[in-house]
VOVEXLO-77115 format. One record per residue: x, y, z of N, C-alpha, C in turn; chain; residue in three letters; residue number from 1. Coordinates in pm, 1 decimal, m for minus. Example, Ala and Ser with C-alpha at 12.3 -4.5 7.8 and 13.67 -1.06 7.14 Angstrom:
! VOVEXLO-77115
1319.0 / m569.0 / 780.0 / 1230.0 / m450.0 / 780.0 / 1320.0 / m330.0 / 780.0 / A / ALA / 1
1285.0 / m225.0 / 708.0 / 1367.0 / m106.0 / 714.0 / 1290.0 / 3.0 / 787.0 / A / SER / 2
! end
This chain:
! VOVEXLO-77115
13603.0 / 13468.5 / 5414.4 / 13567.0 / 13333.3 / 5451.8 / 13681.2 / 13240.5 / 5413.1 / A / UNK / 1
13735.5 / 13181.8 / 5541.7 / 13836.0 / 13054.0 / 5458.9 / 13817.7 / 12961.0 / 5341.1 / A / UNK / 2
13932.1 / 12914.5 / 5298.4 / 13885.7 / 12860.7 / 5170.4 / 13859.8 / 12681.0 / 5185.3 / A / UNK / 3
13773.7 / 12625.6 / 5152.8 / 13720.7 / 12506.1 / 5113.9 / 13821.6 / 12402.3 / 5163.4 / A / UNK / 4
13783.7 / 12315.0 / 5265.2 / 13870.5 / 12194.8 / 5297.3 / 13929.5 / 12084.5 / 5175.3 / A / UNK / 5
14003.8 / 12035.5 / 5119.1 / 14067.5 / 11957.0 / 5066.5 / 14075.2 / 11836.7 / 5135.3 / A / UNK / 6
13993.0 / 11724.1 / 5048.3 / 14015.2 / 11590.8 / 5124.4 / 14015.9 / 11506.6 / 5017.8 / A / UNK / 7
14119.3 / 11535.3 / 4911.3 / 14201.7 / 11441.3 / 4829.0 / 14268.6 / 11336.2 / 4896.9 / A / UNK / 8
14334.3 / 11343.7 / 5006.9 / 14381.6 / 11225.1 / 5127.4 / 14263.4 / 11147.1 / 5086.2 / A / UNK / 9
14150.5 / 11174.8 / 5088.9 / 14070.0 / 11012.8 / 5163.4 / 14083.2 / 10977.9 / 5080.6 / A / UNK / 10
14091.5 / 10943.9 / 4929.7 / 14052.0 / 10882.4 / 4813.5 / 14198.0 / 10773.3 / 4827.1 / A / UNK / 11
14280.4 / 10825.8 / 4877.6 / 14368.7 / 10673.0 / 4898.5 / 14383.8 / 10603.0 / 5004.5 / A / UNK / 12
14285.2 / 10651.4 / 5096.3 / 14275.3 / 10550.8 / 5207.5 / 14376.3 / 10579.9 / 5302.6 / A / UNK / 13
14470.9 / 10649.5 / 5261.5 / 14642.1 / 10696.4 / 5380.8 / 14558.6 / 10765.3 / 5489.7 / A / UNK / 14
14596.2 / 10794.4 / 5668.6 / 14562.5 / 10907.0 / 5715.1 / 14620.9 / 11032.4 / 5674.0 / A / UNK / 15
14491.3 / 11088.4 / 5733.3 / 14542.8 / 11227.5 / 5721.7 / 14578.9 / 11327.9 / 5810.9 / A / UNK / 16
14741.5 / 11345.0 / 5793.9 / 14820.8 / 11405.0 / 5904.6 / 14771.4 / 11538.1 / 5910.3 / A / UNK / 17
14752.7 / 11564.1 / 5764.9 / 14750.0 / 11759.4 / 5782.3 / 14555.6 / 11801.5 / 5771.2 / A / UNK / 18
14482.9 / 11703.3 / 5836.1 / 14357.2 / 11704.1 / 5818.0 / 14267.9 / 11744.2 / 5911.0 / A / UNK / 19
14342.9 / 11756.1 / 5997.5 / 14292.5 / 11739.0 / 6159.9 / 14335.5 / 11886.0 / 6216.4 / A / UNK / 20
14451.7 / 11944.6 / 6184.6 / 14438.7 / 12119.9 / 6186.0 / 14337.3 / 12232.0 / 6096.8 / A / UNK / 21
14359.4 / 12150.0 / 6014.6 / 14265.8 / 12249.8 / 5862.1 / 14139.5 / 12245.5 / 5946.5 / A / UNK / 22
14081.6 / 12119.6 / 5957.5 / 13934.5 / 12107.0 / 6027.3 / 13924.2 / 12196.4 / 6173.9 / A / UNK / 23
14017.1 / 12174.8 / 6242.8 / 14025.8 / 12240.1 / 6394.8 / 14018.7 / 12407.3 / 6340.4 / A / UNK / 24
14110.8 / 12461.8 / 6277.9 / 14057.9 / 12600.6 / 6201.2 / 13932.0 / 12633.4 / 6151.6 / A / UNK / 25
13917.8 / 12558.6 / 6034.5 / 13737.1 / 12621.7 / 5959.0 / 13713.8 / 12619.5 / 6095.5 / A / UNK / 26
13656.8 / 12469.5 / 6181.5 / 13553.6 / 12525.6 / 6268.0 / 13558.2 / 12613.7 / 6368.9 / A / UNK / 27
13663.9 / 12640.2 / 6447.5 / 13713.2 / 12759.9 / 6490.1 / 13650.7 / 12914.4 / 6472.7 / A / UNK / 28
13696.7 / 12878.0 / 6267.2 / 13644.4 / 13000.0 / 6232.4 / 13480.3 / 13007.3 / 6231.2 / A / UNK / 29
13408.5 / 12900.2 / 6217.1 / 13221.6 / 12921.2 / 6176.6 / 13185.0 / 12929.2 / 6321.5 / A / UNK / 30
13254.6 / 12878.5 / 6426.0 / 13200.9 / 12907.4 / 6565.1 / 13242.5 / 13057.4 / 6604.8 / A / UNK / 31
13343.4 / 13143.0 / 6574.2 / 13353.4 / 13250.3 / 6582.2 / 13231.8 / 13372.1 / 6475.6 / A / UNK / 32
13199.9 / 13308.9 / 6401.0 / 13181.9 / 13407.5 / 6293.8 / 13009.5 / 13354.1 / 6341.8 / A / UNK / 33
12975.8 / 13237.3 / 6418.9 / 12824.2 / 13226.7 / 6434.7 / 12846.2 / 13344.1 / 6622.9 / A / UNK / 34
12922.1 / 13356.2 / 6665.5 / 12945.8 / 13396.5 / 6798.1 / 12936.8 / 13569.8 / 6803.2 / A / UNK / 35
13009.3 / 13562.2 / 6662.2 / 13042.8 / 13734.7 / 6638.1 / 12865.7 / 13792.9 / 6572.8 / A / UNK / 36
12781.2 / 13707.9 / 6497.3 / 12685.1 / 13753.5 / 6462.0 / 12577.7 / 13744.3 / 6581.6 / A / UNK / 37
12584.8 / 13649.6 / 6689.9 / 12519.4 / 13629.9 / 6784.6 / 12413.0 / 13573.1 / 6750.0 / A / UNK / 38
12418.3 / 13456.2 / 6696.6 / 12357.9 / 13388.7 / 6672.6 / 12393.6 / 13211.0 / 6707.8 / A / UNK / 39
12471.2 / 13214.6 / 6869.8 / 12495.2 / 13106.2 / 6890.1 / 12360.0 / 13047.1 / 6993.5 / A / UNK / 40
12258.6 / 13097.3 / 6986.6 / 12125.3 / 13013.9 / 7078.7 / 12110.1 / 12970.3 / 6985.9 / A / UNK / 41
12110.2 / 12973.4 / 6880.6 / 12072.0 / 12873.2 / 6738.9 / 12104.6 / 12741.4 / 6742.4 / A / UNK / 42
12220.3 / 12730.5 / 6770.4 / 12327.3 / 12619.3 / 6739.8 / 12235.3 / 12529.2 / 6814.7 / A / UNK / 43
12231.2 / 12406.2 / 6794.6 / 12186.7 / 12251.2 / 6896.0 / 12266.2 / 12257.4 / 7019.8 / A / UNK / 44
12206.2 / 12179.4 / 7125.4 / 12282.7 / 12180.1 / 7230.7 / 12398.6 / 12025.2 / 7173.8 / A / UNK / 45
12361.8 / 11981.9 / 7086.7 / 12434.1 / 11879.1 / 7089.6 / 12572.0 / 11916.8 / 7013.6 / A / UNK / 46
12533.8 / 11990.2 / 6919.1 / 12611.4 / 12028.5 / 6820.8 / 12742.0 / 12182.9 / 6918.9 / A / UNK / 47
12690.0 / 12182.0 / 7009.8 / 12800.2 / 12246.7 / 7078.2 / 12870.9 / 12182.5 / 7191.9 / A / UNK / 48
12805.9 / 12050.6 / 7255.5 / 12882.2 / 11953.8 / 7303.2 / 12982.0 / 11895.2 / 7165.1 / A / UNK / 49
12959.4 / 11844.7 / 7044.0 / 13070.4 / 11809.9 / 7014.6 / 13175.1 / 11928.2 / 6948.3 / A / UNK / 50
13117.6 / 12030.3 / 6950.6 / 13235.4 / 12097.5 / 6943.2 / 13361.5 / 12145.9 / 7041.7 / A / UNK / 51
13284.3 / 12139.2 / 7159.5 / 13379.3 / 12164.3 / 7252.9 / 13439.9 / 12090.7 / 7282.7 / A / UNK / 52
13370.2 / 11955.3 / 7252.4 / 13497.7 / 11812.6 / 7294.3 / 13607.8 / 11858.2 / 7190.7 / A / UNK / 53
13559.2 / 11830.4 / 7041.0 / 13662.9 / 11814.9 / 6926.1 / 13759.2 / 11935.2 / 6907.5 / A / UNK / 54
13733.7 / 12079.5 / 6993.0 / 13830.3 / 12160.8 / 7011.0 / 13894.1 / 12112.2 / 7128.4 / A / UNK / 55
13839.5 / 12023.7 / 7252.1 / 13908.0 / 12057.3 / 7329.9 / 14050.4 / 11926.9 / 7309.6 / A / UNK / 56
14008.6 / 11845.7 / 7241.0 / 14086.6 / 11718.4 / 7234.0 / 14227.8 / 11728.0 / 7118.8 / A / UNK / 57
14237.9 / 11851.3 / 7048.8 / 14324.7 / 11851.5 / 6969.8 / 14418.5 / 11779.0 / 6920.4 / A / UNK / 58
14314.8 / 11740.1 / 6849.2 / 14367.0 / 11628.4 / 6791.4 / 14529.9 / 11633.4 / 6646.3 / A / UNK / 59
14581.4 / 11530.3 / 6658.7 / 14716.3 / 11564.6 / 6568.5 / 14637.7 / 11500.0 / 6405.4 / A / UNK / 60
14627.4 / 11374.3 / 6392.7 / 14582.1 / 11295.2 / 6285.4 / 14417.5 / 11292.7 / 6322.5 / A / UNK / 61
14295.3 / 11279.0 / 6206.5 / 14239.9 / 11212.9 / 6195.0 / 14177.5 / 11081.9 / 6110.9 / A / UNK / 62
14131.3 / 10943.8 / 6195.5 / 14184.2 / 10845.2 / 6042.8 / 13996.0 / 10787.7 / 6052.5 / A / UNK / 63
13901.2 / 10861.3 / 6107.0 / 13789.2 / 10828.1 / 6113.3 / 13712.7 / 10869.7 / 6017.6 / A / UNK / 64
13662.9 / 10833.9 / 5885.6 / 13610.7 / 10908.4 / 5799.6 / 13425.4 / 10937.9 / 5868.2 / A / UNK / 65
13377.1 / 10885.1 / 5965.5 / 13308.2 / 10906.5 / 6061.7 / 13270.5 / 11071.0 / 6099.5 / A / UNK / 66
13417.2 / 11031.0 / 6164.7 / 13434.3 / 11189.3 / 6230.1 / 13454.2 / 11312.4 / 6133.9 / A / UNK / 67
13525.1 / 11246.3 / 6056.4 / 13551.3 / 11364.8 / 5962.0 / 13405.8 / 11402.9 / 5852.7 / A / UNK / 68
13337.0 / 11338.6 / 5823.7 / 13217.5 / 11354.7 / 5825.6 / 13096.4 / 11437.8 / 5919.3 / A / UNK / 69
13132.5 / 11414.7 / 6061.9 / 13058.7 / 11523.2 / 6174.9 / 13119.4 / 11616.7 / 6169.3 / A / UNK / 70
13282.1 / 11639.4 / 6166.2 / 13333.5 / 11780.3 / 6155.4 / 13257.0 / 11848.9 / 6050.9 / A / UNK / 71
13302.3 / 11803.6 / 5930.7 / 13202.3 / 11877.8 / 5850.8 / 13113.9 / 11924.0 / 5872.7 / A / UNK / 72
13012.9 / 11820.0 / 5867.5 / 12830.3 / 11859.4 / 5876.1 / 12826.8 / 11966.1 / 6030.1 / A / UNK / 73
12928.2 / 11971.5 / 6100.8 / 12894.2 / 12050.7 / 6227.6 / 12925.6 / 12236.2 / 6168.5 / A / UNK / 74
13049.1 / 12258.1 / 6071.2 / 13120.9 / 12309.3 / 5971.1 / 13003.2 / 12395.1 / 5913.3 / A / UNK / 75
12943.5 / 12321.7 / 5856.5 / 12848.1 / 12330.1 / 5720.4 / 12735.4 / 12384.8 / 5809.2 / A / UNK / 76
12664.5 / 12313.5 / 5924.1 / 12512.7 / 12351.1 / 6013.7 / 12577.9 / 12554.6 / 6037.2 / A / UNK / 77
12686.5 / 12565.0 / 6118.6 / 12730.7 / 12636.2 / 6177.0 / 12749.4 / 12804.6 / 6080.8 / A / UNK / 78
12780.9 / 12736.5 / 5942.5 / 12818.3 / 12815.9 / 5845.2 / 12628.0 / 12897.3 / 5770.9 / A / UNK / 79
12546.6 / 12762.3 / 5796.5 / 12413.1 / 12817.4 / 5714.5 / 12336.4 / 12884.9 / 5824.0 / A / UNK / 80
12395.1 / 12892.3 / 5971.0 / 12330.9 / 12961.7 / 6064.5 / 12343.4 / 13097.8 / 5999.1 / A / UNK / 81
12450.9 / 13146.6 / 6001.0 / 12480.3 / 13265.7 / 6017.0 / 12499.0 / 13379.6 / 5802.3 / A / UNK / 82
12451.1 / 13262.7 / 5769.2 / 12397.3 / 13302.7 / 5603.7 / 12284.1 / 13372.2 / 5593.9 / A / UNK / 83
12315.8 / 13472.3 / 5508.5 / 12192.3 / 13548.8 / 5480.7 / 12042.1 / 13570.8 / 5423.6 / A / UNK / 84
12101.1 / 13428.2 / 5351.2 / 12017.9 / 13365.3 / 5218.6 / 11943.7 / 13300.9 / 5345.9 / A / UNK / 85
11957.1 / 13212.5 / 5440.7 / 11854.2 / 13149.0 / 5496.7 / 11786.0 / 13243.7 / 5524.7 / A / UNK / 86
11861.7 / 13341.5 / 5641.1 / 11760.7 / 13478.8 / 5719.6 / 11624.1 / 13489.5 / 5569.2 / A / UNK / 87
11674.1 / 13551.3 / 5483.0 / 11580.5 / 13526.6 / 5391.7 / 11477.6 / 13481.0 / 5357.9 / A / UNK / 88
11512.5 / 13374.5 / 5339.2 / 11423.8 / 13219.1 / 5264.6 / 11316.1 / 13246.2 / 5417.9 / A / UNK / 89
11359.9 / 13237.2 / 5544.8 / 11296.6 / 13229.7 / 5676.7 / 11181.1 / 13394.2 / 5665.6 / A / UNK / 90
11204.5 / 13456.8 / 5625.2 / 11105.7 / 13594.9 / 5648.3 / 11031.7 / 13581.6 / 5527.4 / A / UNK / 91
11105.3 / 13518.5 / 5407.0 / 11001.1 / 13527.6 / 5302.8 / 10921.4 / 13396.2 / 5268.3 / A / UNK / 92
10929.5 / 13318.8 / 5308.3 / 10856.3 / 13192.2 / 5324.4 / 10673.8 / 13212.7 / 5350.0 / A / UNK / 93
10682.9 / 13231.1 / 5442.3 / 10530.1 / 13266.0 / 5473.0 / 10446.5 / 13378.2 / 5376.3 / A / UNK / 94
10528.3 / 13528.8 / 5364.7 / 10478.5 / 13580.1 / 5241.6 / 10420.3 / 13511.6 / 5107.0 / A / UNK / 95
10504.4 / 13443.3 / 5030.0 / 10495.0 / 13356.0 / 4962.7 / 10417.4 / 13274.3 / 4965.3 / A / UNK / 96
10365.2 / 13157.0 / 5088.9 / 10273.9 / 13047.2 / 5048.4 / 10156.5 / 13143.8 / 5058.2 / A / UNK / 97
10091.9 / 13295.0 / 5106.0 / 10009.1 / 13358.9 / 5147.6 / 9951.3 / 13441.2 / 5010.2 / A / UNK / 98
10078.9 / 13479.7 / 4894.0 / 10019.3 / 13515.6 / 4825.6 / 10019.1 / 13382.6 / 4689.8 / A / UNK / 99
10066.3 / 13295.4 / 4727.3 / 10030.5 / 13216.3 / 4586.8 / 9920.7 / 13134.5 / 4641.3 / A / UNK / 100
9873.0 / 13152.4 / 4751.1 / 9702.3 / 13089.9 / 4769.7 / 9629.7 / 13225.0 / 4717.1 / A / UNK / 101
9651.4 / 13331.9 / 4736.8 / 9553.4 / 13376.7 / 4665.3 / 9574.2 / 13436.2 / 4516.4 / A / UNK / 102
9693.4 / 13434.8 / 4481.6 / 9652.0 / 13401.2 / 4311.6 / 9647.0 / 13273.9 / 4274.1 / A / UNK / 103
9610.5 / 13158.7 / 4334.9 / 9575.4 / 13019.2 / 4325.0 / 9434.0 / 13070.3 / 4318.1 / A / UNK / 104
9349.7 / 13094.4 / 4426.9 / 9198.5 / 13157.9 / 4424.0 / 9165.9 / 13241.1 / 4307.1 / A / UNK / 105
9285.5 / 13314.8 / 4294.0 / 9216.4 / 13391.7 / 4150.0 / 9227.6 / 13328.8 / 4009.3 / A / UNK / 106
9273.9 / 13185.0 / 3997.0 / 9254.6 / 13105.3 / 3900.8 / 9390.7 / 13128.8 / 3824.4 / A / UNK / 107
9491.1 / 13159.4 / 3870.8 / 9638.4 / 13124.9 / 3846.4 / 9686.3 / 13043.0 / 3851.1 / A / UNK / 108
9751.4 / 12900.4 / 3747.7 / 9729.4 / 12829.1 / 3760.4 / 9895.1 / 12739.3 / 3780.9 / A / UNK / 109
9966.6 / 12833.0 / 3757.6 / 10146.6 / 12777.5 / 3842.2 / 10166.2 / 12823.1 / 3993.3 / A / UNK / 110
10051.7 / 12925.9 / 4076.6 / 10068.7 / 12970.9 / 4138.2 / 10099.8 / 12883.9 / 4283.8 / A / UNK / 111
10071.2 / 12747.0 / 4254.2 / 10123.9 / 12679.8 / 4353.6 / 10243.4 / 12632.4 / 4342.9 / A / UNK / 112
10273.6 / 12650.0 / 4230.8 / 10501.6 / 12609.5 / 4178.4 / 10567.4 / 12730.7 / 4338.8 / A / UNK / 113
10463.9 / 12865.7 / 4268.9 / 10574.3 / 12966.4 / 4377.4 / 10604.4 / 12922.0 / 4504.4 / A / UNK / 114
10556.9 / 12844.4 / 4587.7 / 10551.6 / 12858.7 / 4738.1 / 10722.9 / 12765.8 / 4726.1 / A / UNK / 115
10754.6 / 12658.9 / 4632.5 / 10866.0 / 12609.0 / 4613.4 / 10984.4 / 12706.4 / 4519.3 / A / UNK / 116
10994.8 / 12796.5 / 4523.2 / 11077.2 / 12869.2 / 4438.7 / 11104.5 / 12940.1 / 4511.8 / A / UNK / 117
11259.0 / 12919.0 / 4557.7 / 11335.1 / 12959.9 / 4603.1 / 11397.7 / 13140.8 / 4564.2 / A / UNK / 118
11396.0 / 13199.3 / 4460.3 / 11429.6 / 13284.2 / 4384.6 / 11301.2 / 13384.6 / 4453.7 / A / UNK / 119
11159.1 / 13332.1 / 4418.8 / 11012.3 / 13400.9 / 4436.4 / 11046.2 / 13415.7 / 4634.6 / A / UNK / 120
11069.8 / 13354.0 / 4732.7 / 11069.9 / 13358.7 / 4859.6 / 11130.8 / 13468.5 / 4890.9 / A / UNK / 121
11276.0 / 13470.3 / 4779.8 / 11383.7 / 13567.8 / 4879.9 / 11322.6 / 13721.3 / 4843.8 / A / UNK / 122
11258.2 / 13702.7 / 4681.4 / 11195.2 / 13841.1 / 4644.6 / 11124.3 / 13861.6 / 4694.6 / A / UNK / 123
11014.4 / 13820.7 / 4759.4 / 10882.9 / 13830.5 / 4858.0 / 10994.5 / 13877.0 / 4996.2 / A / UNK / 124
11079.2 / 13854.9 / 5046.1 / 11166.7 / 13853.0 / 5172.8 / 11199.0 / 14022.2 / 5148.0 / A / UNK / 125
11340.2 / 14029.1 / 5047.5 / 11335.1 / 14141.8 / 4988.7 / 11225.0 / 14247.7 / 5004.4 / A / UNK / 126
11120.2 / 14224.2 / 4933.5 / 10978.8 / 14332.6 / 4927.6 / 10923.0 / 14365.8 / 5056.0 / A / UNK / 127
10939.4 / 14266.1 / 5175.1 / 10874.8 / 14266.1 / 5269.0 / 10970.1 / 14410.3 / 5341.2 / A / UNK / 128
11099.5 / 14387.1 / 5355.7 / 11220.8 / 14408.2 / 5410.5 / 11208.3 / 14582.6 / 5397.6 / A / UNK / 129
11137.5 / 14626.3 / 5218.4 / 11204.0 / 14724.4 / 5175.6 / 11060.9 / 14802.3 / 5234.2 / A / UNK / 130
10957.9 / 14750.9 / 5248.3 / 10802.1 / 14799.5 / 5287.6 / 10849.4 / 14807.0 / 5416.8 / A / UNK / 131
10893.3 / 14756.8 / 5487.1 / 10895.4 / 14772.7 / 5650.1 / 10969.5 / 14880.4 / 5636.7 / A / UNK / 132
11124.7 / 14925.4 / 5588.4 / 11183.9 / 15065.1 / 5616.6 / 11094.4 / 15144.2 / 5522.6 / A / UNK / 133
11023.3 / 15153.7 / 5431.1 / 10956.4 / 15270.6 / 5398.4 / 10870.2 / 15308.7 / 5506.2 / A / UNK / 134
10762.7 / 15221.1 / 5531.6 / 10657.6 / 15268.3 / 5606.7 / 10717.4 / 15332.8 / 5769.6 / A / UNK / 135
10845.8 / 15244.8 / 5798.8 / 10893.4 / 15285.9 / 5950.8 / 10956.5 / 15449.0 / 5942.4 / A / UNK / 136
10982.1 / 15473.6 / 5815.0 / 11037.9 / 15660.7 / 5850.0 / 10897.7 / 15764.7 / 5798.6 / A / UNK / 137
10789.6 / 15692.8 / 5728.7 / 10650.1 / 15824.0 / 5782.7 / 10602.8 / 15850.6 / 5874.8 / A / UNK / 138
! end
């Protein structure tokens, strides 16, 4: 995974000459790497209109802290598509609020903390994951 954008530039207000390639790369790379997992029906339709503008416009400088703000967040959406930890959190979610209602019923009394615990979702995700290949090879 490329390494972390640097935007020490903005803090003095100068543009930034060498800001506007770095950005044109990462996203490059999270639109490839959401493309290569196949997971680009995900993406917004909007969020792939501005990518195709902002690749297609190649840009030299950017001095919009605006924009450089949507690059990002487009960066960042693109990058948690294709994370594993969401896939996760997404399969074990429902497990989770299903069994802390019923050790809520059985008079457990943090059992409504779990449905927010992030750690408890992915293990419920996990468990679910490892029960589906057991039971699928008897």
């Amino acid at each position: 995974m490329p390494a972390m954008i640097s935007l020490h530039c903005l803090s003095c207000g100068s543009p930034s000459d060498g800001l506007a390639p770095k950005l044109l790369d990462e996203l490059s790379d999270a639109v490839f790497c959401v493309r290569r997992s196949r997971k680009w029906f995900l993406v917004k339709p909007t969020t792939k209109a501005f990518i195709k503008a902002f690749i297609a416009s190649r840009l030299e400088t950017i001095r919009s802290y605006v924009l450089i703000k949507a690059i990002v967040k487009t960066i960042m959406e693109l990058r948690r598509i294709v994370s594993v930890e969401r896939r996760l959190v997404e399969a074990g979610v429902g497990e989770a609020w299903k069994l802390s209602e019923l050790a809520q019923r059985w008079g457990h009394k943090t059992a409504r903390e779990w449905r927010n615990n992030k750690a408890y979702i992915i293990v419920q995700a996990l468990t679910l994951q490892w029960v589906s290949k057991l039971f699928r090879n008897i």
